[in-house]
C-alpha positions as CSV (number, residue, x, y, z in Angstrom):
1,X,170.7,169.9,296.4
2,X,169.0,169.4,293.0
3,X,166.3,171.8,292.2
4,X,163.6,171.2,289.9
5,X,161.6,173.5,288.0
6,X,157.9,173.1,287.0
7,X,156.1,174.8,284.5
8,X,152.4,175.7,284.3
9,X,150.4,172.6,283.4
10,X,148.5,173.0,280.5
11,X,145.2,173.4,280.2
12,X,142.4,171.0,278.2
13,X,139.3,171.8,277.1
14,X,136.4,169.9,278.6
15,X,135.4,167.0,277.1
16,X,132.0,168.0,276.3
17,X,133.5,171.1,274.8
18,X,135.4,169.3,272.2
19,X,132.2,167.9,271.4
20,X,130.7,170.3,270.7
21,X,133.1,171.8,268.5
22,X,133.3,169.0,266.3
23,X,129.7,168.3,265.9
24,X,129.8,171.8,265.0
25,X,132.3,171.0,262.1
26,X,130.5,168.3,261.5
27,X,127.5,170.3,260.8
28,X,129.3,172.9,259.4
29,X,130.4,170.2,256.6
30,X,126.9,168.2,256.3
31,X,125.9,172.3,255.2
32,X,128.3,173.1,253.3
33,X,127.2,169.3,251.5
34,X,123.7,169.9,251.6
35,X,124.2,173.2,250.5
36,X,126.3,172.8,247.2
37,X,123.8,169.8,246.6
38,X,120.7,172.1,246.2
39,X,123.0,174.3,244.0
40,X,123.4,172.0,241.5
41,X,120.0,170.4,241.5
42,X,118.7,174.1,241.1
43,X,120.8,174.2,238.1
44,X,118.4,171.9,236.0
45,X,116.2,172.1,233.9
46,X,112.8,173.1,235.3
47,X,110.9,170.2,233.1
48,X,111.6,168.4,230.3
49,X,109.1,170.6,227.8
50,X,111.1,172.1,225.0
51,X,108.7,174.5,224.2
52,X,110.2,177.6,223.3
53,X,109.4,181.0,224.9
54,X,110.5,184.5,224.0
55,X,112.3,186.3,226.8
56,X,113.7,189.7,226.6
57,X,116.7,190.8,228.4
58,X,116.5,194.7,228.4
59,X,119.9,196.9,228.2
60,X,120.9,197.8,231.3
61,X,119.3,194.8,233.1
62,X,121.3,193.1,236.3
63,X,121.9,189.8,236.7
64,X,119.9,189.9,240.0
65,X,117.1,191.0,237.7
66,X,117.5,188.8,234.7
67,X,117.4,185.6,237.0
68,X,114.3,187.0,239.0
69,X,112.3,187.2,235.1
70,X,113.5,183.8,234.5
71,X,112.3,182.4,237.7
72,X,109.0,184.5,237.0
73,X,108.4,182.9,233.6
74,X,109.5,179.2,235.0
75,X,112.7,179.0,232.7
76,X,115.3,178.6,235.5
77,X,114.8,176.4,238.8
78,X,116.2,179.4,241.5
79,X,117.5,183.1,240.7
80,X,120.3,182.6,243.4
81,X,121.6,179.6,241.4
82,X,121.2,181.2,238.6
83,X,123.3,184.6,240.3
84,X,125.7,182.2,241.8
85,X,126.6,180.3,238.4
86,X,127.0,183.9,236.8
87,X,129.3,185.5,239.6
88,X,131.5,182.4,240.3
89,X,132.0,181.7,236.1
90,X,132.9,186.1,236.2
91,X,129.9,186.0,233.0
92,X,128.5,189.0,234.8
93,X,129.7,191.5,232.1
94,X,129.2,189.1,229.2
95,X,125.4,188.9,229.4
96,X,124.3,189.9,226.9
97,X,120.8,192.1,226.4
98,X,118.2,191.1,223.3
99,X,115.5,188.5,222.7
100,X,115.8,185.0,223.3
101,X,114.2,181.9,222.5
102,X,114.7,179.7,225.7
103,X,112.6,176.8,226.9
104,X,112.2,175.0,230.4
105,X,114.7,172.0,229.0
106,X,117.6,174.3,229.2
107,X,119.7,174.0,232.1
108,X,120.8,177.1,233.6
109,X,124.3,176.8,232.2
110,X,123.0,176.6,228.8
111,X,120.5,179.7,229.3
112,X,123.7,181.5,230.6
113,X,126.0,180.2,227.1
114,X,122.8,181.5,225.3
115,X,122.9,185.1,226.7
116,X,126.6,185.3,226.5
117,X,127.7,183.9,223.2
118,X,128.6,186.1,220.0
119,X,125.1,187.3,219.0
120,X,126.0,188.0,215.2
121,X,123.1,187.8,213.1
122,X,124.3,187.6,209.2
123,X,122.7,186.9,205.8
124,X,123.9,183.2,205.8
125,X,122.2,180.6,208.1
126,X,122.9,177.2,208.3
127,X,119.8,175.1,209.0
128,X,121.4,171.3,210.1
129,X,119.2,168.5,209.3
130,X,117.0,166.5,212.3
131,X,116.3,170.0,213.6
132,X,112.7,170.4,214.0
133,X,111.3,173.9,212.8
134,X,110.2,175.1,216.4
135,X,114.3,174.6,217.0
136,X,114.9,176.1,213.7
137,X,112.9,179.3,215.2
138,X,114.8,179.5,218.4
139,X,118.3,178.8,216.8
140,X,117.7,182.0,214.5
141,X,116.3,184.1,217.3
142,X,119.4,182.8,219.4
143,X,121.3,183.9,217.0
144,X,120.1,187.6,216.6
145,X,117.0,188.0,214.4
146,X,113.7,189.2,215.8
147,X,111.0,187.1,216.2
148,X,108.8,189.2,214.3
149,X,111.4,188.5,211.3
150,X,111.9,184.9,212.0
151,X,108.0,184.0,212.2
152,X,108.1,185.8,208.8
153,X,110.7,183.8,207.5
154,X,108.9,181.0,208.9
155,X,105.5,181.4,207.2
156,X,105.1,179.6,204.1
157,X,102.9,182.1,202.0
158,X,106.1,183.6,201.4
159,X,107.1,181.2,199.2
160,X,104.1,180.1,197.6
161,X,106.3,180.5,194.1
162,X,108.7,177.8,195.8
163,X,108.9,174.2,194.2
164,X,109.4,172.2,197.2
165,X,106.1,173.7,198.6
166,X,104.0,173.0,195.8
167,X,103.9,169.0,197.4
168,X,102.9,170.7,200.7
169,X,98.7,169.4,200.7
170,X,96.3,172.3,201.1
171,X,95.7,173.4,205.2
172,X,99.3,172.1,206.1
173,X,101.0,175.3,207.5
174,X,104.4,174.6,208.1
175,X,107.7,174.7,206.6
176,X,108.6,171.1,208.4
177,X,110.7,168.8,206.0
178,X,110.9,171.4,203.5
179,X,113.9,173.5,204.6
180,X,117.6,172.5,203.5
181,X,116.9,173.2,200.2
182,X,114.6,170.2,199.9
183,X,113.7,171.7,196.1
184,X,116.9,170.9,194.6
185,X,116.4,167.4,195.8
186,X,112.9,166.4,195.0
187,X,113.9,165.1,191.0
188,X,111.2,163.8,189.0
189,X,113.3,160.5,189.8
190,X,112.9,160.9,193.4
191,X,109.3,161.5,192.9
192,X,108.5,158.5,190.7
193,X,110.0,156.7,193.4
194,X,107.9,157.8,196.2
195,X,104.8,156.9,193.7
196,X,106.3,153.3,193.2
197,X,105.7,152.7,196.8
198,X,102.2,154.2,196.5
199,X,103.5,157.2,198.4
200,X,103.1,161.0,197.4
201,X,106.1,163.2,197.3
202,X,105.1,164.8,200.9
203,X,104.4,161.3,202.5
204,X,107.7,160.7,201.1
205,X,109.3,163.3,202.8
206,X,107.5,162.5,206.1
207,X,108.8,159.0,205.9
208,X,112.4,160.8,205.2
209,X,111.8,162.8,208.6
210,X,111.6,159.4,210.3
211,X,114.2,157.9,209.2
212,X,116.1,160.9,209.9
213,X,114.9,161.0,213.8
214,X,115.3,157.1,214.2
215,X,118.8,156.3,213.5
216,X,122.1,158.3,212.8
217,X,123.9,155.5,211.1
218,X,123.9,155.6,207.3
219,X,123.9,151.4,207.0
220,X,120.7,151.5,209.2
221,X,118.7,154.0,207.7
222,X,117.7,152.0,204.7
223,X,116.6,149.1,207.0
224,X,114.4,151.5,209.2
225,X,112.9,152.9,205.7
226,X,112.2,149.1,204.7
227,X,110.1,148.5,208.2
228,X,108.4,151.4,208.0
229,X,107.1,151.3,204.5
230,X,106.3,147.1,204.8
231,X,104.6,147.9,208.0
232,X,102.9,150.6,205.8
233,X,102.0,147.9,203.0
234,X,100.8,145.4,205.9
235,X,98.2,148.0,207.6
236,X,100.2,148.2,211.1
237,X,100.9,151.0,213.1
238,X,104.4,152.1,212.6
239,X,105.3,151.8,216.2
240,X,107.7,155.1,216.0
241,X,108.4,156.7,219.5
242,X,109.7,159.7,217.6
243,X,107.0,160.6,215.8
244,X,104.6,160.4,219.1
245,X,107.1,162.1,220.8
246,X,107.1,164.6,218.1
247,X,103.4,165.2,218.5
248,X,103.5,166.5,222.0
249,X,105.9,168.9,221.6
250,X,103.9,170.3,218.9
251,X,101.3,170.7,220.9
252,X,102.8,172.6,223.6
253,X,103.7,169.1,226.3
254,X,107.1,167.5,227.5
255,X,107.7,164.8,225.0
256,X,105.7,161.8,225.7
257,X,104.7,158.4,224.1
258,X,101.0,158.5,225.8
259,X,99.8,162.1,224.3
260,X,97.2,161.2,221.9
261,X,98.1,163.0,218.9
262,X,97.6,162.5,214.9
263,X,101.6,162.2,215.2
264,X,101.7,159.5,217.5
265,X,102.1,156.4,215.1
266,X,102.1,154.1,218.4
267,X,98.5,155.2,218.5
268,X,97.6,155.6,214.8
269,X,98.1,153.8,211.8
270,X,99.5,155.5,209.1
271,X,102.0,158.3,208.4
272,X,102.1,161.7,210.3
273,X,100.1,164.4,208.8
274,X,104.2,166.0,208.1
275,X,107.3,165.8,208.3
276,X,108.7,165.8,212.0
277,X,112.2,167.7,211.4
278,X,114.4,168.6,208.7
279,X,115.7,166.1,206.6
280,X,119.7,164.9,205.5
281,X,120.1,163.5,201.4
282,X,121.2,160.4,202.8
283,X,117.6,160.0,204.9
284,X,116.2,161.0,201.5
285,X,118.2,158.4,199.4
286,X,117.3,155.6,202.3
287,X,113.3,156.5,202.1
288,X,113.5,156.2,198.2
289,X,115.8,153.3,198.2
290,X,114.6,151.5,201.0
291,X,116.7,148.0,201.7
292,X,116.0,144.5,200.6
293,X,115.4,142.7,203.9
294,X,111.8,141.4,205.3
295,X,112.1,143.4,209.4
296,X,109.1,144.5,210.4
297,X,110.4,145.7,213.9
298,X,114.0,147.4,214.7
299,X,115.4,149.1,218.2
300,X,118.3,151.0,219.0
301,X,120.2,149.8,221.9
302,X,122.0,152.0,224.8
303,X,125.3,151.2,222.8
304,X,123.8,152.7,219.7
305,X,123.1,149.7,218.0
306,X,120.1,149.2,215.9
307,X,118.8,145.6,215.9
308,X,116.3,144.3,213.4
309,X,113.7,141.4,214.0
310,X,111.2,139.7,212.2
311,X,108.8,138.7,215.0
312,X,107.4,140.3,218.3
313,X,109.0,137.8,220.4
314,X,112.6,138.6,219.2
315,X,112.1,142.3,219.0
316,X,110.6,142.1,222.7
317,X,113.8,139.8,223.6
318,X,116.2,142.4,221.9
319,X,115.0,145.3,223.5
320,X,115.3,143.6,227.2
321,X,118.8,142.8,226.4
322,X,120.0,146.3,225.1
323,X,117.6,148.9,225.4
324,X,117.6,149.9,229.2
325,X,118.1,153.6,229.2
326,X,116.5,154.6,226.2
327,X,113.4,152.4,226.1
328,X,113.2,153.7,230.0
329,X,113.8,150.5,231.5
């Protein structure tokens, strides 16, 4: 006689039980998703105004109460991002107290490499041209110095024996364009240069500024200082987004090409009332040496290209064929 042996059957779950378990997973996962999505979104900047703001991180300060006062003064999106980031980078011992210069731009990974970096304020700074002087301030408060002591350094009465300053017109109160030392630079030839093209040696340096903003290759600069000044000699608005961009930072506003400033050149005719940034010898050399061509429009392309036209119509056709991205296409 064979005998047979039989084990206990096994039992499954109920359908409808595995279902629910895995649209539980699934909306375990979707969370999770969503969840990591918001972080990063909340990492952002909170707008695209680089106005700069002081904010003070006193000794002793958590990081649960440094990113509630950022949140307070609309610098950071969300404290728990802002916690999060900290903890899971293990930056929480490497914030750093003392004043800042921060500004709703800054992402909150960039607020965070503020606070933590090497705070070492010295006797020699290094002032990198295209900066404009409301950077200039934050870079040097960034970098240790109060503001009290920075605004000082930043007020031009304290250099009234300066030479660079004594082009600066009367009422203009800013060091803008007149930084890097700009006095060592400004030779009677650069000047007599500047007054062959009917320009005074400020106007000159506001035309340098410009060219500076505009374009970062050296070839092009000359070019862009040739449109500029034969748009000058012709009575046309220069047509320059940076200097209306320029305009509205000044004044407090997320750069924009609509703010109707005395900076805005798409607006205006004529130069800027100053410069709009620190300015590189080679800017300098291209405003006083502009080139020998006949453009009268020029636009950068996404690929970094600058291309020159004579006419609307070409310039139009040129920037629909490169400039997407940066002309906001």
């Amino acid at each position: 006689m064979i005998g047979y042996a039989y084990g206990k059957k096994k039992r499954r779950l109920p359908q409808r039980i595995l279902l629910l378990l895995a649209g539980l997973i699934v909306l375990l996962i979707v969370g999770v998703l969503i969840t990591r999505h918001i972080y990063y979104v909340d990492l952002e900047p909170v707008s695209a105004n680089p106005k700069t703001q002081i904010f003070t991180v006193e000794k002793g300060s958590s990081v649960k109460q440094i990113a509630a006062d950022l949140q307070d003064n609309h610098l950071i999106r969300s404290a728990w991002a802002f916690q999060l980031y900290v903890h899971s980078h293990e930056l929480t011992d490497k914030l750093q107290a003392g004043t800042y210069a921060l500004s709703p731009n800054q992402d909150t990974p960039s607020i965070v490499t503020t606070m933590t970096k090497g705070r070492i304020a010295t006797h020699l700074v290094t002032i990198y041209p295209g900066r404009r002087i409301d950077q200039v301030r934050a870079d040097l408060i960034n970098d240790g110095f109060s503001p009290a002591v920075v605004e000082q350094a930043l007020d031009p009465a304290q250099y009234s024996n300066l030479p660079a300053l004594a082009f600066k017109p009367a009422g203009v109160n800013t060091l803008e364009g007149l930084l890097i030392e700009m006095g060592r630079h400004l030779t009677p030839g650069v000047q007599a240069a500047f007054a062959a093209e009917n320009l005074t040696t400020y106007q000159g340096l506001t035309l340098a500024s410009m060219v500076e903003q505009e374009v970062d290759k050296p070839t092009d600069r000359p070019q862009v200082a040739q449109v500029f000044l034969s748009r000058l000699k012709g009575g046309s608005a220069l047509g320059s987004d940076v200097t209306a961009r320029y305009g509205a930072i000044a004044a407090g506003r997320a750069p924009s090409l609509s703010y109707d400033s005395p900076y805005n050149t798409l607006l205006h005719t004529g130069l800027p009332p100053s410069p709009i940034s620190t300015i590189s010898a080679g800017s300098l050399t291209a405003a006083i040496h502009p080139a020998a061509t006949h453009w009268l429009y020029f636009v950068t392309g996404d690929n970094g290209t600058t291309y020159f036209s004579t006419n609307l119509r070409d310039h139009q056709a040129l920037s629909a064929k490169y400039c997407h991205k940066l002309c906001g296409r």
